[in-house]
C-alpha positions as CSV (number, residue, x, y, z in Angstrom):
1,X,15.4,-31.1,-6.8
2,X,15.3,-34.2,-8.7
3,X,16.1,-36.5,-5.6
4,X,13.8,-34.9,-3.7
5,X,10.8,-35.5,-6.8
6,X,11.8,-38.8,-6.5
7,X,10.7,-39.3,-3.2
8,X,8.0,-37.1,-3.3
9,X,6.6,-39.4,-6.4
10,X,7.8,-42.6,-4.6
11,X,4.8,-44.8,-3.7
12,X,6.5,-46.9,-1.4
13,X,6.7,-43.9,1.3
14,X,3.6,-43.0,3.2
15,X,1.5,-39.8,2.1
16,X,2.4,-39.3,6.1
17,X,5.7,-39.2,5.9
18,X,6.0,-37.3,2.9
19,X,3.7,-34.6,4.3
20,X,5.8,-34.3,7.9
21,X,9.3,-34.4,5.7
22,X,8.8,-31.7,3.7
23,X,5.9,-29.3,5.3
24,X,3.3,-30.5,2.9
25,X,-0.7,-30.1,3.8
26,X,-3.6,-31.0,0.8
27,X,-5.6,-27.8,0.3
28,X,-8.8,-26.9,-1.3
29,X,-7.3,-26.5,-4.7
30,X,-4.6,-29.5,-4.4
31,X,-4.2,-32.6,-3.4
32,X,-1.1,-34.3,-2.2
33,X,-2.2,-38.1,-2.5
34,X,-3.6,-37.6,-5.9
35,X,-0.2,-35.5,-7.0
36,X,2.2,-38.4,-6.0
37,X,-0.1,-40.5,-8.1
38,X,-0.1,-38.5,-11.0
39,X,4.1,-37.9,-10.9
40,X,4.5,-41.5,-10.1
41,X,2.7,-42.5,-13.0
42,X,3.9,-39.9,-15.9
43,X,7.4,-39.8,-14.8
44,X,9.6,-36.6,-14.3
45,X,10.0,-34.3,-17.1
46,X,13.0,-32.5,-18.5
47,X,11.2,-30.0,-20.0
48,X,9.0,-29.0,-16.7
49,X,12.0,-28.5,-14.7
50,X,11.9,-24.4,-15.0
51,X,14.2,-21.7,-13.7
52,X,11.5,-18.7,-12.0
53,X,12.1,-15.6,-10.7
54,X,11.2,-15.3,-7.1
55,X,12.3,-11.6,-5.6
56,X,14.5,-9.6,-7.6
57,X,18.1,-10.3,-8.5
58,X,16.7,-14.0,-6.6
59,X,16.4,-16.8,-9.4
60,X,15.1,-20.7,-8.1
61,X,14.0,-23.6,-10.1
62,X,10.6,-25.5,-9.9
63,X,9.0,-28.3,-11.6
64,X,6.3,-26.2,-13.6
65,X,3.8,-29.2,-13.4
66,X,-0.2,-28.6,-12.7
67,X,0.3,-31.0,-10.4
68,X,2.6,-29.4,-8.3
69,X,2.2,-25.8,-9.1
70,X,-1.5,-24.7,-8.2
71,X,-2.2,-21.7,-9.8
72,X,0.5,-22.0,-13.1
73,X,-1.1,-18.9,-15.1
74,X,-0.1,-20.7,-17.8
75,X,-2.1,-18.8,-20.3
76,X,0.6,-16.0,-19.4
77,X,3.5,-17.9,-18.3
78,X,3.9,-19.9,-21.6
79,X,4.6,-17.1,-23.4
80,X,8.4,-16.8,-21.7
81,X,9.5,-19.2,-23.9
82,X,12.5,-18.8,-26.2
83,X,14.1,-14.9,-26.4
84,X,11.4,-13.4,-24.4
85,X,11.3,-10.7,-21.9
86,X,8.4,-9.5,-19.8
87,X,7.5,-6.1,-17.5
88,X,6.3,-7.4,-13.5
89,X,4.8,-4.3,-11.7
90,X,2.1,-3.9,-9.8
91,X,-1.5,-2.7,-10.6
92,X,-1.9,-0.7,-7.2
93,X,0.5,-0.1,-3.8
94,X,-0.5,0.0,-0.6
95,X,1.9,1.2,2.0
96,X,4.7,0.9,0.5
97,X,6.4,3.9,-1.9
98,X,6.2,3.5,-5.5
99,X,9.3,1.2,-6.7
100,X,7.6,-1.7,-8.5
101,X,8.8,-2.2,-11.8
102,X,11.4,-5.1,-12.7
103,X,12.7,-7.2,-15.9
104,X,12.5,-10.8,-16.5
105,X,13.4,-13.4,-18.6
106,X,11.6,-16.2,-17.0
107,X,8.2,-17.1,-15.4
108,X,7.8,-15.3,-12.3
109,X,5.1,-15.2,-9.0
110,X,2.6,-13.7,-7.4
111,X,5.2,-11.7,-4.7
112,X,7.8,-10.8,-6.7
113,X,8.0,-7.3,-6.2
114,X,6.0,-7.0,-2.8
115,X,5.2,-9.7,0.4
116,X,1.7,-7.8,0.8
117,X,-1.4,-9.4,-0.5
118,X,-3.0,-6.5,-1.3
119,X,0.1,-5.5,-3.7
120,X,0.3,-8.4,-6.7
121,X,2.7,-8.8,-9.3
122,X,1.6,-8.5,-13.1
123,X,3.4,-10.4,-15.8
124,X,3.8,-8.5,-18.8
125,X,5.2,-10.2,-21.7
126,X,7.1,-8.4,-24.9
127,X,6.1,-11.2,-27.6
128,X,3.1,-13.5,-27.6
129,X,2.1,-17.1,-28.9
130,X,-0.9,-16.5,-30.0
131,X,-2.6,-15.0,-33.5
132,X,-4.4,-12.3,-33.1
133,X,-4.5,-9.2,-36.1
134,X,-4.6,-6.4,-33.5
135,X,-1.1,-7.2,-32.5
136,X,1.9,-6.5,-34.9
137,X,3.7,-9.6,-36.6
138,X,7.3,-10.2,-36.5
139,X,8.6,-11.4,-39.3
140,X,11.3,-13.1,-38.6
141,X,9.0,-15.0,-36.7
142,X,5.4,-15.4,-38.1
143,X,4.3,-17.1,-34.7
144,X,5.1,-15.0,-32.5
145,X,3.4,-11.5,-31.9
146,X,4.3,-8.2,-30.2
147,X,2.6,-7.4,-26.9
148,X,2.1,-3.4,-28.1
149,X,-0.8,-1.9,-30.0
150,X,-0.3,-0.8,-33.2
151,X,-1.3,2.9,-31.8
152,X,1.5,2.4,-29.7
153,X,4.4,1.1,-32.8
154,X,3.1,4.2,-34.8
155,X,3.1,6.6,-32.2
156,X,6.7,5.7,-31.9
157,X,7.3,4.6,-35.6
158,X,6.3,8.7,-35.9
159,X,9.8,10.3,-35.4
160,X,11.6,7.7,-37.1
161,X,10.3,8.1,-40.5
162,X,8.6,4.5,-40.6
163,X,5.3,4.6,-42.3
164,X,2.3,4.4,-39.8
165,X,0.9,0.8,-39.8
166,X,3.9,-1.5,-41.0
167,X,4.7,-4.2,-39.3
168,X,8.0,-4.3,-36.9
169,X,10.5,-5.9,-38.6
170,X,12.9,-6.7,-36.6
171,X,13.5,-7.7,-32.9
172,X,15.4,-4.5,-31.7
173,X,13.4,-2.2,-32.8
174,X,10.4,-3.8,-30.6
175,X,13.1,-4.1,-27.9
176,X,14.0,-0.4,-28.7
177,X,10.5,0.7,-27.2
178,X,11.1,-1.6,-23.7
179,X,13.7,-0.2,-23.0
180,X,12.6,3.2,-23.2
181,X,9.2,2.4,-21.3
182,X,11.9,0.7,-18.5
183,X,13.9,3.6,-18.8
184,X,10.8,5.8,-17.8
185,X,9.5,3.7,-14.8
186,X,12.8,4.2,-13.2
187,X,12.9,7.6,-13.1
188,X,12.8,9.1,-9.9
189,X,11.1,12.4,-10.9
190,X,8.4,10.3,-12.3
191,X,7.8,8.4,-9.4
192,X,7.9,11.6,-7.6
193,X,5.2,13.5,-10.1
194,X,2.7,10.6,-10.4
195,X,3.0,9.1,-6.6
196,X,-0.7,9.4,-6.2
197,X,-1.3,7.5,-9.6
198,X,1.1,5.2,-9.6
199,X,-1.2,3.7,-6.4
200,X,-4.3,3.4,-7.9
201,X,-3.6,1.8,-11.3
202,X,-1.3,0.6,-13.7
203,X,1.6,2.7,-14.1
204,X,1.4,4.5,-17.9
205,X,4.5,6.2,-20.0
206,X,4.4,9.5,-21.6
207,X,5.8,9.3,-25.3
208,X,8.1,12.2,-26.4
209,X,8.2,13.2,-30.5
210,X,12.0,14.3,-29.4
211,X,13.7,11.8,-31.6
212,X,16.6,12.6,-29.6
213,X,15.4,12.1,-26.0
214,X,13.8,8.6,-27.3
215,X,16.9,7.4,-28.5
216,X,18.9,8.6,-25.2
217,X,15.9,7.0,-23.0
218,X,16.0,3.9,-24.9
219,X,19.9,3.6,-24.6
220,X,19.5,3.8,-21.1
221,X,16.6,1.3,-20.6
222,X,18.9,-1.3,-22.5
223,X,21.7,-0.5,-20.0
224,X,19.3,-0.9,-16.9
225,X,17.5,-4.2,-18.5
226,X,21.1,-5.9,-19.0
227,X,22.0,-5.3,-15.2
228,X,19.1,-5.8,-13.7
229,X,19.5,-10.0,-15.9
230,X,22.4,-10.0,-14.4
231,X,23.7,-10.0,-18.5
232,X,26.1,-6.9,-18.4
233,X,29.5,-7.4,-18.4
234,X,29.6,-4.6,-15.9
235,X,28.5,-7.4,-13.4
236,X,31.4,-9.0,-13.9
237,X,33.7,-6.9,-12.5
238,X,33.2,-7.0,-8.6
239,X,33.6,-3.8,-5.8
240,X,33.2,-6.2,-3.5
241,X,35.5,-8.2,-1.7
242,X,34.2,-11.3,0.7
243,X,35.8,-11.7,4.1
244,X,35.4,-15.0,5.4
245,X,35.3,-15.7,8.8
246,X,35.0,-19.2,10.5
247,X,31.7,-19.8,10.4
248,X,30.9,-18.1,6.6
249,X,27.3,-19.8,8.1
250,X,24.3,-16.8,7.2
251,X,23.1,-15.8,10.7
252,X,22.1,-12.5,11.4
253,X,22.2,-9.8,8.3
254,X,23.1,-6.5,9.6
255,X,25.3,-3.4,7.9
256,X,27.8,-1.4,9.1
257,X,30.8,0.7,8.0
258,X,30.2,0.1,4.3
259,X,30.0,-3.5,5.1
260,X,27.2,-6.7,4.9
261,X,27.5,-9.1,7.8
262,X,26.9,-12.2,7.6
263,X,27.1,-13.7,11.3
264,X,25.9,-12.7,14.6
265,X,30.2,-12.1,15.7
266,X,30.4,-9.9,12.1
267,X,33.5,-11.9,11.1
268,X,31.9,-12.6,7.8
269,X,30.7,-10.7,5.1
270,X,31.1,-8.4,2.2
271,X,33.3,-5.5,2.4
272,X,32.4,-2.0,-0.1
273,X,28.9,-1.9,-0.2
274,X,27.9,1.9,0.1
275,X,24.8,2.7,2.2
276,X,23.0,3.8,-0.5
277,X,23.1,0.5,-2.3
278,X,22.4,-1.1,1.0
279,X,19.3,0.9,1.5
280,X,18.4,0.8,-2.0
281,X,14.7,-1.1,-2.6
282,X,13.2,-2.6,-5.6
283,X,9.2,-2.6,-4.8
284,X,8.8,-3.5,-1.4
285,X,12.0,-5.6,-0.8
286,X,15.1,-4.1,0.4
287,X,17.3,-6.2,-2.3
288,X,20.5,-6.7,-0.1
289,X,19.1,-7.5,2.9
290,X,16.6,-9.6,1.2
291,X,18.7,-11.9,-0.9
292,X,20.8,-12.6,2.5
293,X,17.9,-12.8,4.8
294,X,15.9,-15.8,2.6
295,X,19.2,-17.6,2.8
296,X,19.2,-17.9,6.8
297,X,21.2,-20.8,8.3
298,X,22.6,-22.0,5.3
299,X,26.3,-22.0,3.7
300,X,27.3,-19.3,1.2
301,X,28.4,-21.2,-1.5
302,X,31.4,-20.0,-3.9
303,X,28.3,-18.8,-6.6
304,X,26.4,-17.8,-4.0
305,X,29.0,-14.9,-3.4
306,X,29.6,-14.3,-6.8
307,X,25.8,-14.1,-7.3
308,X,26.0,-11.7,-4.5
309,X,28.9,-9.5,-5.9
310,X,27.1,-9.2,-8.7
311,X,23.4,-8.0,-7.1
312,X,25.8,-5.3,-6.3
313,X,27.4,-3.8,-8.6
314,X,23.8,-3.9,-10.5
315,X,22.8,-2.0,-7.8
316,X,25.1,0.7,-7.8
317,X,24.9,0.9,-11.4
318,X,21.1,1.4,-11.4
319,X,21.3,4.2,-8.8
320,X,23.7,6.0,-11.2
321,X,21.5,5.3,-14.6
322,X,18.3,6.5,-12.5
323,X,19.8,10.2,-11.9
324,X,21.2,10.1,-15.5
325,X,17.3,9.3,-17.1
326,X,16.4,12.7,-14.6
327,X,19.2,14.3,-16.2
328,X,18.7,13.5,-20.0
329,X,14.7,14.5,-19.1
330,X,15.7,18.0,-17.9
331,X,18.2,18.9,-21.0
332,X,15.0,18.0,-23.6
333,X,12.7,20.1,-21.4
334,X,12.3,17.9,-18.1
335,X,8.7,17.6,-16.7
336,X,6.3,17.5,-18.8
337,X,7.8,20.3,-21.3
338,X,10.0,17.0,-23.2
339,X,7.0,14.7,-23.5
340,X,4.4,17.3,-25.1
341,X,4.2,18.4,-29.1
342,X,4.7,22.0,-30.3
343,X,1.1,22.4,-30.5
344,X,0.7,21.5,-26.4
345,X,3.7,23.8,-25.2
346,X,2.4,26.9,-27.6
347,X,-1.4,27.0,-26.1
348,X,-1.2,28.9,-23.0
349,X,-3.6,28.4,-19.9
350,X,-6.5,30.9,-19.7
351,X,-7.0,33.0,-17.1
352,X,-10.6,33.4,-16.2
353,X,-11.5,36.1,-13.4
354,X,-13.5,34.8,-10.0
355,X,-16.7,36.4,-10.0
356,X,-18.8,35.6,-7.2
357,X,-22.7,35.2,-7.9
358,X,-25.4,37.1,-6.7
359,X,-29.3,37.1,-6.5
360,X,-31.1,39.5,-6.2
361,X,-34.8,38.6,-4.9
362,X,-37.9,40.3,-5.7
363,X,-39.7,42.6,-3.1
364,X,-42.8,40.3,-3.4
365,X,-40.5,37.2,-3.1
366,X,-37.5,38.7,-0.3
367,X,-39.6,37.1,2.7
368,X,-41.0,33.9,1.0
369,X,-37.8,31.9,2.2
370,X,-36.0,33.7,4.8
371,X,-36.7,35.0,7.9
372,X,-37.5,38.8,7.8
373,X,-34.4,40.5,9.4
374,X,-35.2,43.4,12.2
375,X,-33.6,46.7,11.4
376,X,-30.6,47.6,13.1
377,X,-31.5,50.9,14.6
378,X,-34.2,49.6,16.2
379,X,-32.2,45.9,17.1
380,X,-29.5,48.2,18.6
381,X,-30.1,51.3,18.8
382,X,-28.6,54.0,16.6
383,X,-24.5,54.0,17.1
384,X,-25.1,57.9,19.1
385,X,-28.0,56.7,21.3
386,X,-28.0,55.0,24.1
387,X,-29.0,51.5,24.4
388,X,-32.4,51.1,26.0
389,X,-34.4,48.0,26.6
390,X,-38.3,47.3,27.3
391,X,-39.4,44.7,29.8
392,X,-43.0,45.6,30.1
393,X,-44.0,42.5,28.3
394,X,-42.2,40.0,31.0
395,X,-42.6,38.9,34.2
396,X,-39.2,38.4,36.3
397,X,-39.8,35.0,38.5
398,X,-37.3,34.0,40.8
399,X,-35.5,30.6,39.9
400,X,-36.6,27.4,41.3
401,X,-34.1,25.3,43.8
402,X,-31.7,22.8,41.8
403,X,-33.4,19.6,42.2
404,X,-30.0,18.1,43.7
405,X,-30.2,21.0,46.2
406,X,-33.5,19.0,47.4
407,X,-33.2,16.6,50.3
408,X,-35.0,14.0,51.0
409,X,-36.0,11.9,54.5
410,X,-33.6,9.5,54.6
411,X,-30.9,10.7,52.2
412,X,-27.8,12.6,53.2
413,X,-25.9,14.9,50.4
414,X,-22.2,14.2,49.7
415,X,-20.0,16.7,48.4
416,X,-18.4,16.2,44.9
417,X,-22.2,14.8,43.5
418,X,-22.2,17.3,40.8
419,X,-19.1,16.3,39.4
420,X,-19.7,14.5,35.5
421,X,-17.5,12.5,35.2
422,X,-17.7,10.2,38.0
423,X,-19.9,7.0,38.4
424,X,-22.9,7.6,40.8
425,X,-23.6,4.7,43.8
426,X,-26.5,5.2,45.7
427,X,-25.8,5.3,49.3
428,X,-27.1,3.2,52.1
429,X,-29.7,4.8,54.9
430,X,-28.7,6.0,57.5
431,X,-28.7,4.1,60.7
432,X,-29.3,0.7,58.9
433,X,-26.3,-1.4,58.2
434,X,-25.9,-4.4,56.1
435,X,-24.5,-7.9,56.5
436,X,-21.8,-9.0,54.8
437,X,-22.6,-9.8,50.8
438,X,-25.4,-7.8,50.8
439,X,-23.6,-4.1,50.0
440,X,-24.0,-4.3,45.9
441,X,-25.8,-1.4,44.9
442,X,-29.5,-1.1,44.3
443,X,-30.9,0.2,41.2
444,X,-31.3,3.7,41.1
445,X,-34.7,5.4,40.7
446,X,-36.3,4.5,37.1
447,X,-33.8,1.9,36.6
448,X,-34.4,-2.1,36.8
449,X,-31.2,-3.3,37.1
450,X,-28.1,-1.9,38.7
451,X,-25.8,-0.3,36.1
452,X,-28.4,1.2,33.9
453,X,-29.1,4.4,33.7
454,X,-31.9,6.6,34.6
455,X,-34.3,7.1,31.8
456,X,-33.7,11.1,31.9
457,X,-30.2,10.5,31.6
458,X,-30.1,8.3,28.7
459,X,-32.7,11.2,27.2
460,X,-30.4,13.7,27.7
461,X,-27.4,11.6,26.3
462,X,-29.5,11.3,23.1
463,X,-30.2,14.9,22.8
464,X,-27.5,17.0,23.0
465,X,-24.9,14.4,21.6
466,X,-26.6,12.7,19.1
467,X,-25.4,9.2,20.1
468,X,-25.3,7.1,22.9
469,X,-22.1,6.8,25.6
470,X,-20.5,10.2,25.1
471,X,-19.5,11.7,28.1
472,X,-22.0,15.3,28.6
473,X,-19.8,18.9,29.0
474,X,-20.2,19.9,32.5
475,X,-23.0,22.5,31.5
476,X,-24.8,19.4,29.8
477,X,-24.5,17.8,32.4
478,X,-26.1,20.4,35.5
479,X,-29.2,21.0,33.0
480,X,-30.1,17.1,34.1
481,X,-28.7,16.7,37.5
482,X,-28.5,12.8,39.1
483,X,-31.1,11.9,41.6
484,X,-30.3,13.1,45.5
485,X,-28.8,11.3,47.9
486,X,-26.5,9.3,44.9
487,X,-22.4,9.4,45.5
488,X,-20.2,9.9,42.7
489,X,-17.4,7.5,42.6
490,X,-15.1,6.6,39.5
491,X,-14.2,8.8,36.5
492,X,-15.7,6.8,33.7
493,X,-18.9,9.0,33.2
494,X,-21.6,5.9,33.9
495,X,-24.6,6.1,36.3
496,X,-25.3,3.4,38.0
497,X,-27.5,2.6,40.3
């Protein structure tokens, strides 16, 4: 990284060059002529050189500069400084499940947890910086605040007999409520039970009274925050064991037979890794695919395996810890009977009966806003009497001809006309013919243009569907018949003339 500063800072190299070596391009918020000049001038900084955390398990190093780094967030980022640790989830998923919740020790990014825009990574820190009286003080470290109300500290100060309002003391015991909110998020049967939450906001934690299921959730929560640092010693201890093959060259990432290949030939790769830690995903990413999959057409180094070796026995380790928090849950009560008081478990729900509402009008008001209904003995007829009906108020009239039953001098009728789903073409008179070029259709009657439609067609469209270009149901269809002497050709419902 430093080499390549230096010739990213060196002068003497065109901004052309630079840009065409490395995939550079200025953009609206950089610049890369005015970065080179900046670096050039102040010199490369120790202290800027910054190890990140890019996916999960998936640590690089950048040179935290402003001029290199566009959007820093350095309001939030400079808090990871010293023995820090910080919470990235997400504030809302979109098509992905709910999975989102990692440790960190370092800065991290925007995709950390998901490659979707829509799903962004939030930075949580455990200590802060800054002053600010709402926030308890550590001690041992006047500068330095905790990230947790002070609701929070004494809801959880409660059921370990600490006095409501004192400031934490000590480093573990802030560390002591992490672990148990980490220990929370990666339960499944909390994902499970708040899936429609979890999408629409920030994730929040239940806190239990049960002294005892605190200090079990906590206990696990340190467990799951060491492995997933890559600090346990657990990780030290591989179940993996790395074939190498001639070409130990990252090529194609596939699984098979409890084994990661590396290569296209699968000659290389790492032997033991159980399906389930294969498949297993942390947000959106599926981790051991991932890791492998960024790393395409290079060289697996020797810490490059051992990195690997580690990522999984973390793995298989957190897939064990997660059904043990869903365990410990269900022996203090499981969901939501260990995270309510006394006084929420003893109320019972009230059962109130359905009764349906009903009115009543006056007889003065019955037939102000309804219609008056007929009786039914003299709708019907009584259920033992006959039904009888009188039709010396009409006048029966014989129907008139179909207007597409009408012919016309110089028309002819084809059969299939009435069918609605097929374009209508006029047809040419008879015993005229055409020259060649001059057989496009005519407009039909009422129309301007070929291809429009008749005016009481597009009326009738408008009526019964409500909008215009839905095809009309046969019935429909018959009540507004096309004009005689028109062919129907095509299925796609348009009358043209």
């Amino acid at each position: 990284m430093r080499q390549r500063l230096r010739e990213f800072s060196d002068l003497s190299v065109s901004a052309k060059e630079v840009a065409a070596k490395y995939r550079l391009k200025s953009t609206p918020n950089w610049d890369l002529v005015e970065s080179r000049t900046a670096i050039a001038k102040e010199g490369l900084e120790k202290d800027l050189f910054t190890r990140y955390l890019f996916h999960s398990f998936d640590w690089r190093y950048t040179y935290y500069s402003d001029y290199l780094v566009t959007r820093s967030r350095r309001p939030v980022m400079r808090h990871m400084s010293g023995d820090n640790v910080a919470l990235v989830t997400l504030r809302q998923v979109k098509g992905e499940q709910w999975a989102h919740a990692f440790v960190t020790a370092d800065i991290s990014n925007k995709f950390t947890l998901s490659s979707k825009s829509s799903n962004v990574s939030y930075h949580f820190p455990l200590f802060l910086m800054e002053d600010d009286s709402k926030f308890p003080t550590l001690l041992e470290n006047p500068s330095r605040r905790c990230n947790l109300s002070a609701t929070t500290v004494d809801r959880f100060a409660a059921p370990r007999a600490i006095k409501p309002g004192t400031p934490i003391r000590l480093r573990t015991r802030t560390r002591h409520v992490f672990n148990y909110i980490y220990a929370v998020l990666h339960s499944p049967a909390y994902r499970v039970r708040y899936a429609e939450y979890l999408k629409l906001g920030f994730p929040r934690f239940p806190v239990s009274r049960n002294l005892e299921l605190i200090r079990a959730l906590a206990s696990l929560g340190d467990e799951l925050t060491a492995l997933h640092l890559l600090e346990s010693p657990k990780v030290n201890k591989p179940i993996t064991e790395f074939i190498d093959g001639r070409n130990p060259e990252v090529e194609k990432v596939s699984w098979s037979k409890n084994t990661v290949w590396v290569d296209k030939g699968q000659t290389a790769g790492f032997n033991g890794v159980p399906e389930h830690v294969w498949n297993f995903r942390i947000g959106g990413y599926q981790v051991c695919h991932k890791w492998l999959k960024d790393r395409k057409g290079r060289m697996l180094s020797k810490d490059d395996i051992a990195h690997y070796q580690k990522i999984v026995v973390a793995l298989a380790e957190t897939i064990r810890l997660m059904k043990e928090i869903d365990e410990v849950i269900e022996q203090h009560g499981g969901w939501p009977g260990a995270f309510q008081t006394g006084e929420t478990k003893a109320a019972t729900a009230k059962v109130i009966p359905f009764r349906p509402r009903t009115v009543e009008p006056k007889p003065e008001e019955r037939y102000d806003t309804c219609v008056p209904l007929v009786p039914l003995k003299a709708a019907a007829g009584a259920f033992s009497e006959p039904q009888h009906v009188e039709d010396d108020g009409f006048e029966w009239v014989a129907p008139s001809p179909a207007p597409w039953d009408v012919r016309r001098p110089g028309r002819r009728q084809v059969h299939g006309a009435r069918h609605p789903r097929r374009r209508l073409v006029p047809l040419p008179r008879p015993g005229r013919r055409r020259a060649p070029g001059q057989d496009r259709p005519r407009p039909a009657p009422g129309c301007r243009r070929p291809g429009d439609r008749p005016a009481l067609y597009r009326q009738t469209l408008r009526e019964r569907e409500g909008r215009k270009g839905r095809l009309l149901a046969p019935r429909a269809y018959h009540a507004q018949a096309p004009q005689p002497g028109l062919r129907a050709d095509h299925a796609d419902g348009r009358g043209r003339g």
